[in-house]
C-alpha positions as a printed NumPy array, in Angstrom:
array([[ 33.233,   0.545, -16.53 ],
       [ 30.5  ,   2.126, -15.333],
       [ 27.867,   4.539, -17.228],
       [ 28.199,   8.138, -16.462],
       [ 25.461,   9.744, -18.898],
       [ 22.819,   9.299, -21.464],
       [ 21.251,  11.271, -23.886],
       [ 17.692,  10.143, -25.773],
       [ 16.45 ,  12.011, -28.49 ],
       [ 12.666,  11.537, -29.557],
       [ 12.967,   8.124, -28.129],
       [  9.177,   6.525, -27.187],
       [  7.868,   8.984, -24.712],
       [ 10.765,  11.83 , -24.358],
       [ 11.63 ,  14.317, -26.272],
       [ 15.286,  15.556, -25.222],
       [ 16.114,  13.864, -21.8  ],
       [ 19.478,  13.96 , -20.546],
       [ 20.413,  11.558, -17.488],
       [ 24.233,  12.162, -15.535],
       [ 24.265,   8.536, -13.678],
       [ 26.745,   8.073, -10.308],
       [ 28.741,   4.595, -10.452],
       [ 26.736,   3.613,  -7.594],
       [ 22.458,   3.239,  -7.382],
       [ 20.438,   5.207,  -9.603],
       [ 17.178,   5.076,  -8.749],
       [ 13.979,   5.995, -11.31 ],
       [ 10.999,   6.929, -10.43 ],
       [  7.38 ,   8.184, -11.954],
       [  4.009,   7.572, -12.436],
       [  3.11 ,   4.936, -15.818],
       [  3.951,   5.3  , -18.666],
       [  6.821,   7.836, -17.898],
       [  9.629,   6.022, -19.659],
       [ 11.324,   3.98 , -16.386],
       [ 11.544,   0.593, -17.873],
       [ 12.39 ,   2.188, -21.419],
       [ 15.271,   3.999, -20.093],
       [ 16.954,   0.844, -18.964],
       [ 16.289,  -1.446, -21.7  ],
       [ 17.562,   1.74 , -23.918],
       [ 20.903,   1.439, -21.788],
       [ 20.731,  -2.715, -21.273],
       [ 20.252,  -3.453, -25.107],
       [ 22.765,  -1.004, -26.252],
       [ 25.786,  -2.858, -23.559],
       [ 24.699,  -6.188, -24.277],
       [ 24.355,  -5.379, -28.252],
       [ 27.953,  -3.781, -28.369],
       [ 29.256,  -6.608, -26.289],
       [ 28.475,  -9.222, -28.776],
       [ 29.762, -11.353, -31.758],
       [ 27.684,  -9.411, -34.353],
       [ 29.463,  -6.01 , -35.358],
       [ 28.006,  -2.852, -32.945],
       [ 25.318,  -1.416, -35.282],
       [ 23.63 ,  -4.781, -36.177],
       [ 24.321,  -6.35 , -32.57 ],
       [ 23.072,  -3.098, -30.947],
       [ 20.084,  -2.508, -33.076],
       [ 19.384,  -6.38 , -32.934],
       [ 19.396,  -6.097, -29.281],
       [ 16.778,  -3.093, -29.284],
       [ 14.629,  -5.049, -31.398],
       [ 14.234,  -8.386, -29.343],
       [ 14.488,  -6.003, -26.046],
       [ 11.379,  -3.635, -27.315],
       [  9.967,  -6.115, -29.436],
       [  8.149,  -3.088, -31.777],
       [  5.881,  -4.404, -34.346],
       [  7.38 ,  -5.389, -37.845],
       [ 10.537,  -5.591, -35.782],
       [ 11.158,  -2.063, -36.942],
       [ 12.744,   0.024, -34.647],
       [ 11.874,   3.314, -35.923],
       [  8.411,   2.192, -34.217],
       [ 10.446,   3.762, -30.735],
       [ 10.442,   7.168, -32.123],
       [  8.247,   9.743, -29.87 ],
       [  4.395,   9.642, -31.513],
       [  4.081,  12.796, -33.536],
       [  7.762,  13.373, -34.228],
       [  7.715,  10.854, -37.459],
       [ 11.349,  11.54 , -37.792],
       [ 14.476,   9.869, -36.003],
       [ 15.536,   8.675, -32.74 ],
       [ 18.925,   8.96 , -30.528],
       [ 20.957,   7.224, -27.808],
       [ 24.112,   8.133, -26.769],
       [ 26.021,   6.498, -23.731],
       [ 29.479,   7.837, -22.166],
       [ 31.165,   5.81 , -19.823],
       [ 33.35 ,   7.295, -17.165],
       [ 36.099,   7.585, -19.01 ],
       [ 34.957,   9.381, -21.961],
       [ 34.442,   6.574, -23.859],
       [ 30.84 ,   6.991, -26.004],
       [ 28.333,   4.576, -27.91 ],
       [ 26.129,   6.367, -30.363],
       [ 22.879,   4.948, -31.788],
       [ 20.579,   6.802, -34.313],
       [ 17.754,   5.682, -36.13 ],
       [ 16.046,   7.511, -39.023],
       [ 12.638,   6.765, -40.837],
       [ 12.703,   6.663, -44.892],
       [ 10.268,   4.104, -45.8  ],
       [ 12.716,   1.563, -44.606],
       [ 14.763,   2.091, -41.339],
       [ 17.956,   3.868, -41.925],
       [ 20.156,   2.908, -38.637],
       [ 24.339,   4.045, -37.754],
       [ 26.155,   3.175, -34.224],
       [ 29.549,   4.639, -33.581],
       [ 30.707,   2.932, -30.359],
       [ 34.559,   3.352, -28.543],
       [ 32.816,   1.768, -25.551],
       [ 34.125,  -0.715, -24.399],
       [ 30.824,  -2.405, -22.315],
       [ 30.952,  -3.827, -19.19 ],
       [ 29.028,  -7.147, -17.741],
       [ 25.32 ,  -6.644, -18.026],
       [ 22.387,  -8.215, -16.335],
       [ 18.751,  -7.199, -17.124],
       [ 16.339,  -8.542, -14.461],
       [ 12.491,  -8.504, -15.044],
       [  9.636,  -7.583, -12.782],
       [  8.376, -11.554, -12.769],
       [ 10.657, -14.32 , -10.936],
       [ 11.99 , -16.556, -13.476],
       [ 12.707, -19.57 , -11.613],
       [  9.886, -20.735, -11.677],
       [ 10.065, -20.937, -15.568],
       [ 13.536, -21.749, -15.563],
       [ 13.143, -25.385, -16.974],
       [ 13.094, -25.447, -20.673],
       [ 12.765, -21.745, -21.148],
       [ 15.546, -20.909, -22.969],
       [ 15.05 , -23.811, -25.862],
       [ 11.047, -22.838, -25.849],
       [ 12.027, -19.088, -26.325],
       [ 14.804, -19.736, -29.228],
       [ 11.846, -22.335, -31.426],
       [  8.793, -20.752, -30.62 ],
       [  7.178, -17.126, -30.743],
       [  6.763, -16.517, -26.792],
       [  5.429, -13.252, -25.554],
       [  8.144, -12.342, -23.591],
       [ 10.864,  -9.923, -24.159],
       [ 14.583, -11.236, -24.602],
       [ 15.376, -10.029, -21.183],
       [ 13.956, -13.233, -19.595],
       [ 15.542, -15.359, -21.932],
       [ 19.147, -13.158, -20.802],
       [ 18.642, -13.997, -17.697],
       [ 17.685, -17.575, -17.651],
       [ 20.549, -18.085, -20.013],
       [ 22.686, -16.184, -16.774],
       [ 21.004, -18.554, -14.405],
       [ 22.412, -21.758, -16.579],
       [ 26.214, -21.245, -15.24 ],
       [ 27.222, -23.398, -12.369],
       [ 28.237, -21.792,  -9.003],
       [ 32.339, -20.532,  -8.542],
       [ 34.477, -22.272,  -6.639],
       [ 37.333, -21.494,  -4.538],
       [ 38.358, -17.806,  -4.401],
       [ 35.35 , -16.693,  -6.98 ],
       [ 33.313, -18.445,  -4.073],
       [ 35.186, -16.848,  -1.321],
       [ 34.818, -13.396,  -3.11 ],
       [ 30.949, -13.24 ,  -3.113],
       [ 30.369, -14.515,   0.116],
       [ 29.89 , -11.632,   1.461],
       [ 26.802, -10.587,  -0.803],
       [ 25.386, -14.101,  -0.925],
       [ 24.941, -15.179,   2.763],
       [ 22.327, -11.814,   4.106],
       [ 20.331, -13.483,   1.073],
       [ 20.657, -17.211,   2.122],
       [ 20.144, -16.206,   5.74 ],
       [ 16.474, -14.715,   4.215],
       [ 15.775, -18.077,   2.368],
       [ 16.947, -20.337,   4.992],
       [ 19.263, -21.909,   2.692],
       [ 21.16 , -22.423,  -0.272],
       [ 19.912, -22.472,  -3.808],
       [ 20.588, -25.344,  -5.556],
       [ 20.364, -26.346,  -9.577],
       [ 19.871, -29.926, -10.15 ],
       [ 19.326, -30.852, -13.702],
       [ 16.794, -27.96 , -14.691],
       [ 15.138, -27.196, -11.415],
       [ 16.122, -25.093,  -8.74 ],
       [ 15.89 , -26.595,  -4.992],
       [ 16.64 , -24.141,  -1.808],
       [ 18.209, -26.613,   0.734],
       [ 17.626, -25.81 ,   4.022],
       [ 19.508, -28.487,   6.569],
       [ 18.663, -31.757,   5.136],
       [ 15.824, -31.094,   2.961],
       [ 15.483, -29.434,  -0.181],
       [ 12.624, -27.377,  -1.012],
       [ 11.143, -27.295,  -4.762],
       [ 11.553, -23.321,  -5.94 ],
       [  8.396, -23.272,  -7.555],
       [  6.929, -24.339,  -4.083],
       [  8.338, -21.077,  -2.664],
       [  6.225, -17.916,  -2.642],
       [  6.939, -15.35 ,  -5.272],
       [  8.905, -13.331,  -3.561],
       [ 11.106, -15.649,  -1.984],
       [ 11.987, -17.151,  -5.265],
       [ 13.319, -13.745,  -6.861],
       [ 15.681, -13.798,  -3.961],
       [ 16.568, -17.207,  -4.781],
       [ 17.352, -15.874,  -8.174],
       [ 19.606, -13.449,  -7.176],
       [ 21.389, -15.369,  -4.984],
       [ 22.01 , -17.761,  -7.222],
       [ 23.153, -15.447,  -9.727],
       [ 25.645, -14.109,  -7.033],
       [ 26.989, -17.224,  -6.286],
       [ 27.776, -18.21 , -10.07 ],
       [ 29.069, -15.065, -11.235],
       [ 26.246, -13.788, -13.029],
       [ 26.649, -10.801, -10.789],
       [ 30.324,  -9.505, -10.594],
       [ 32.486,  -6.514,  -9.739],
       [ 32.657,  -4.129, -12.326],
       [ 29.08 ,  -5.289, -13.882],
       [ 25.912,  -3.165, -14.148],
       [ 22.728,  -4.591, -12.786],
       [ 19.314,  -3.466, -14.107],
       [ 16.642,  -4.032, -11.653],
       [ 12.716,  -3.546, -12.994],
       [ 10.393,  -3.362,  -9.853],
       [ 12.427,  -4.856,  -7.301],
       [  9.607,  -4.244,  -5.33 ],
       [  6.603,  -6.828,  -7.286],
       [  5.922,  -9.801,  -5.139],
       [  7.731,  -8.648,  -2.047],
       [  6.262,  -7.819,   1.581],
       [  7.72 ,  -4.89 ,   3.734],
       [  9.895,  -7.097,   5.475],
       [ 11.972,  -8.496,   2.687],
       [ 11.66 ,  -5.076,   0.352],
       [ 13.743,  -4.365,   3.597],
       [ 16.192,  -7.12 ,   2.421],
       [ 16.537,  -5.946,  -1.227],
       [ 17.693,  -2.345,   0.088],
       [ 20.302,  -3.709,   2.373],
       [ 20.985,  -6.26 ,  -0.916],
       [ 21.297,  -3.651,  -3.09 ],
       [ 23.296,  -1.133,  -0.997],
       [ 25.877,  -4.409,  -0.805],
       [ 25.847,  -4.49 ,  -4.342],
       [ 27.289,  -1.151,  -4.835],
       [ 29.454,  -0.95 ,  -2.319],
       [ 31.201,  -4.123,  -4.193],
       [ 31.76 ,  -2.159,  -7.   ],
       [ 28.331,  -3.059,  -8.998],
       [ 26.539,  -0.147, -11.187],
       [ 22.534,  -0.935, -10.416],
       [ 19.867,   1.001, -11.898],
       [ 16.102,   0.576,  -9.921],
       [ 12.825,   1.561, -11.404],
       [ 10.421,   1.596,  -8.794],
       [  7.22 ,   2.376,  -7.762],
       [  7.522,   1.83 ,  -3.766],
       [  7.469,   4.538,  -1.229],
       [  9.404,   2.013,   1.357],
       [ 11.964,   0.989,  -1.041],
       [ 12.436,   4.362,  -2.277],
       [ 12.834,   5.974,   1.242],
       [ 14.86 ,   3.186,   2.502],
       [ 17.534,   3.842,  -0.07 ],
       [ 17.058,   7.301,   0.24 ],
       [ 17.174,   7.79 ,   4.14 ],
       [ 21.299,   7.077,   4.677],
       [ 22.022,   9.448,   2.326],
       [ 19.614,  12.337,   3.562],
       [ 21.607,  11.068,   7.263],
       [ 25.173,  10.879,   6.062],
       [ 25.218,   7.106,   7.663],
       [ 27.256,   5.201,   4.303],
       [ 28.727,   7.973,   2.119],
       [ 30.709,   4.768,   0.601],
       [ 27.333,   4.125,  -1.384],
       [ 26.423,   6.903,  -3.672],
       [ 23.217,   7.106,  -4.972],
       [ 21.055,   9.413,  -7.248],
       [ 17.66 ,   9.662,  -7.908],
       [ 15.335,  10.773, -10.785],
       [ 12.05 ,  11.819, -10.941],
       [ 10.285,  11.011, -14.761],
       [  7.257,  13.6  , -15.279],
       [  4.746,  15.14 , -17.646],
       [  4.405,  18.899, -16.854],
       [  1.403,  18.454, -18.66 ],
       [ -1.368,  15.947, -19.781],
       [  0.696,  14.484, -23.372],
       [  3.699,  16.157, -23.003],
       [  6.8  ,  14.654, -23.675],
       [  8.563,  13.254, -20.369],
       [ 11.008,  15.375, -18.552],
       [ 13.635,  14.637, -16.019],
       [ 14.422,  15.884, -12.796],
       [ 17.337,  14.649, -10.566],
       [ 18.07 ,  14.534,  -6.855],
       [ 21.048,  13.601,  -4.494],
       [ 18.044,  12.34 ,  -1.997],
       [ 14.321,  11.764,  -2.503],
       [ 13.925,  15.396,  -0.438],
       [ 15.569,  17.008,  -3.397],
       [ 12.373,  15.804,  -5.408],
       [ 10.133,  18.19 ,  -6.297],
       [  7.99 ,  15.916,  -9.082],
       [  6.993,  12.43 ,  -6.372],
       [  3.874,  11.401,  -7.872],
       [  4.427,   8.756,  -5.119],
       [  4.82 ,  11.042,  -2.044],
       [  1.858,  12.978,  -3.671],
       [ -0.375,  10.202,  -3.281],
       [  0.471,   9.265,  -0.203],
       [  0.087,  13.037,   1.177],
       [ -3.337,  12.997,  -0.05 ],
       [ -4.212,   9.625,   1.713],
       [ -2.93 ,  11.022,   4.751],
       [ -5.447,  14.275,   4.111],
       [ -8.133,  12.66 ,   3.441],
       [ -7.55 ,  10.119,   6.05 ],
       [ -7.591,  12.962,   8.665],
       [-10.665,  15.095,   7.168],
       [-12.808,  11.52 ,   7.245],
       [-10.999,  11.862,  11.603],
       [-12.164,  15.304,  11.851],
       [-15.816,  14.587,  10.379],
       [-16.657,  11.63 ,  12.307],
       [-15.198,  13.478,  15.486],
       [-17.78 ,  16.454,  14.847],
       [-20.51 ,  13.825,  14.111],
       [-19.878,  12.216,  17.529],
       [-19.682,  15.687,  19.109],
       [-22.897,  17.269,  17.673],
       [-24.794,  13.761,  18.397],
       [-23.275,  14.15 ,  22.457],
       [-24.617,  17.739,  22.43 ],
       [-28.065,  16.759,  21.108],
       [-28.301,  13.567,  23.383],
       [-27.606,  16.237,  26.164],
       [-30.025,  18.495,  24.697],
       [-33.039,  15.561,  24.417],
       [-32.152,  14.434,  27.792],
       [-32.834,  17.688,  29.314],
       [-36.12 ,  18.351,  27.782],
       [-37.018,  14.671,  28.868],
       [-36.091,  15.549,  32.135],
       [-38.045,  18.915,  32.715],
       [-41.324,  16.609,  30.977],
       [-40.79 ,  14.585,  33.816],
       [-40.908,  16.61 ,  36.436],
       [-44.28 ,  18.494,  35.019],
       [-46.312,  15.225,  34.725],
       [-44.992,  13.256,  37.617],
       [-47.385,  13.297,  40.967],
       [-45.841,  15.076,  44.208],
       [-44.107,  12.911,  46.537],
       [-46.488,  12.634,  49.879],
       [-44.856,  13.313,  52.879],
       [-45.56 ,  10.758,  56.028],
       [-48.098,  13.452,  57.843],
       [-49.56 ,  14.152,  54.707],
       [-50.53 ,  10.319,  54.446],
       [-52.205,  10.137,  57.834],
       [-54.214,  13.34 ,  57.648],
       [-55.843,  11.366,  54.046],
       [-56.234,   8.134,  56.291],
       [-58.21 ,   9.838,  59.01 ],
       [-60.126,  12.36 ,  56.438],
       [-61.623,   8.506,  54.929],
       [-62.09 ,   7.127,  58.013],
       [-64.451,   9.865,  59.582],
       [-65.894,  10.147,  55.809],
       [-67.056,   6.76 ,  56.463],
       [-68.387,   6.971,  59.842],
       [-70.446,   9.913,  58.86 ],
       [-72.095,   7.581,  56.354],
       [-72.973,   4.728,  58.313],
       [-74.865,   7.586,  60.896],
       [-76.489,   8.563,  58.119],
       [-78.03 ,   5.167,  56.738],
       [-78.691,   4.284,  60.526]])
């Protein structure tokens, strides 16, 4: 199953936003505070709540609470400010298939889900590693009030399994070893730490860099199942923590991904990552990987959010992040062109000084005396001087 649209209705910052998803990447992209993240913790809590033991509408709505984590655990705190009335969802698979959620304010929350979905596998994963935070994190978040959202628990609950064996193995071998190749090594769980085990020694995760570990993560999650065929991966900032070099990595990763049959949805924020993903389709070099992107915008300083989509980021017109970078570039080469008239005019006037120096200089400095010159002086003293001795004789 894969998700083919969604619908939001006065949910947080849009208005009416309408999003037709391919069943390969679908890539989000906007300034701040332009709904990225809420769009796919909309879509994650609404799978994982229908998937669960509790019946749709209190699983779902459960889900959006510990997700969103509004205050008063009310969710009618996710309608659009101003609106004051109700909010929407609706998903629709590829088949047809549709999950409805609604959510009306009337002093207490008034909330219906119709759902015929059936939902796939779904995996939430944050912008910050979790590895690192792996031991005891699930048993601290369940007794005590932590401040993070209940995607972090998801996931460290995902990271629990033990690796496949045999043919699971055999099957995700092919997505797991570009990421080991990266890390040097395997990832290991003994007990409640994670270990990367590279030839004989074994390598603390926490002791890796940042970056390094949310590959670690990923590959472990690969290699126990976490991340199957058929399953939908929600990515937040694949990008945080990463150099060029291995946001390099995650493109090729996530390209693999969806050519295995995995639904992943990206927000991001990175012009590398973006273009990356964006550059074989603009090419036509892997038509087996289809991809779609979306550009989240204001058209105007507090306006609701609107939505644009692209088959490639050259179909964008709204990139806040090409934007930025065009105006680097502009004022990079106006600061060129100033400093290269600075230098020119200072040339010019060194030539300028150095002339009038020069025509000084030849006013005040004494004639050269030629050799002849010189010996008609000599002999003028000489018989200067004989006169005067006649004289005082």
């Amino acid at each position: 199953m894969s998700i083919a649209r969604l619908e939001l209705q006065d949910f947080t910052v849009f208005k009416q936003a309408e999003f037709e998803f391919c069943p390969g990447i679908n890539v989000l992209m906007g300034e701040n505070g332009t709904g990225k993240s809420h769009v796919l913790k909309a879509m994650y809590a609404a799978l994982r709540g229908a998937a669960g033991e509790a019946p749709p509408g209190a699983g779902c709505f459960a889900k959006v609470v510990t997700v969103f984590r509004p205050d008063s655990r009310r969710t009618a705190r996710l309608v659009r400010h101003g609106c004051g009335g109700s909010w929407s969802l609706r998903l629709l698979d590829g088949r047809g298939a549709r999950l409805h959620m609604c959510c009306e304010q009337h002093g207490a929350d008034v909330l219906s889900v119709t759902a015929d979905i059936h939902p796939a596998p779904s995996l939430f994963v944050p912008p910050r590693e979790v590895l690192a935070m792996y031991d005891g994190f699930v048993a601290a978040y369940e007794g005590r009030e932590l401040e993070f959202d209940e995607t972090y628990r998801d996931i460290c609950e995902a990271l629990g399994a033990a690796p496949l064996r045999g043919a699971g193995a055999e099957a995700v071998r092919g997505l797991l070893e570009p990421l080991e190749q990266v890390l040097g090594g395997k990832v290991l769980l003994r007990g409640n730490h994670f270990y990367v085990q590279r030839g004989d020694c074994e390598t603390e995760a926490h002791l890796l860099a940042e970056g390094l570990r949310k590959l670690a993560c990923l590959a472990y999650l690969v290699a126990n199942g976490a991340i199957t065929r058929d399953s939908v991966v929600f990515w937040d900032e694949p990008e945080a923590s990463l150099n060029p070099r291995l946001v390099v990595q995650v493109v090729e990763f996530v390209r693999a991904l969806a050519r295995a049959g995995v639904q992943v949805f990206l927000a991001s924020h990175d012009f590398l990552l973006l273009h990356r993903l964006s550059q074989p389709a603009e090419h036509a070099l892997d038509p087996d990987v289809p991809i779609r992107f979306f550009s989240l915008y204001r058209p105007r300083p507090a306006a609701p959010v609107e939505v644009e989509t692209g088959a490639t980021l050259a179909d964008i017109e709204h990139n806040a992040i090409l934007e930025e970078f065009a105006r680097y570039y502009d004022d990079e080469r106006a600061y060129a062109w100033r400093e290269m008239a600075d230098e020119a005019a200072s040339t010019a006037g060194a030539k300028r000084a150095g002339k009038k120096i020069a025509r000084a200089a030849t006013r005040t400095r004494p004639r050269p005396q030629t050799g002849r010159a010189r010996a008609k002086k000599v002999a003028k003293a000489a018989k200067a001087k004989k006169a005067a001795r006649k004289v005082r004789t």
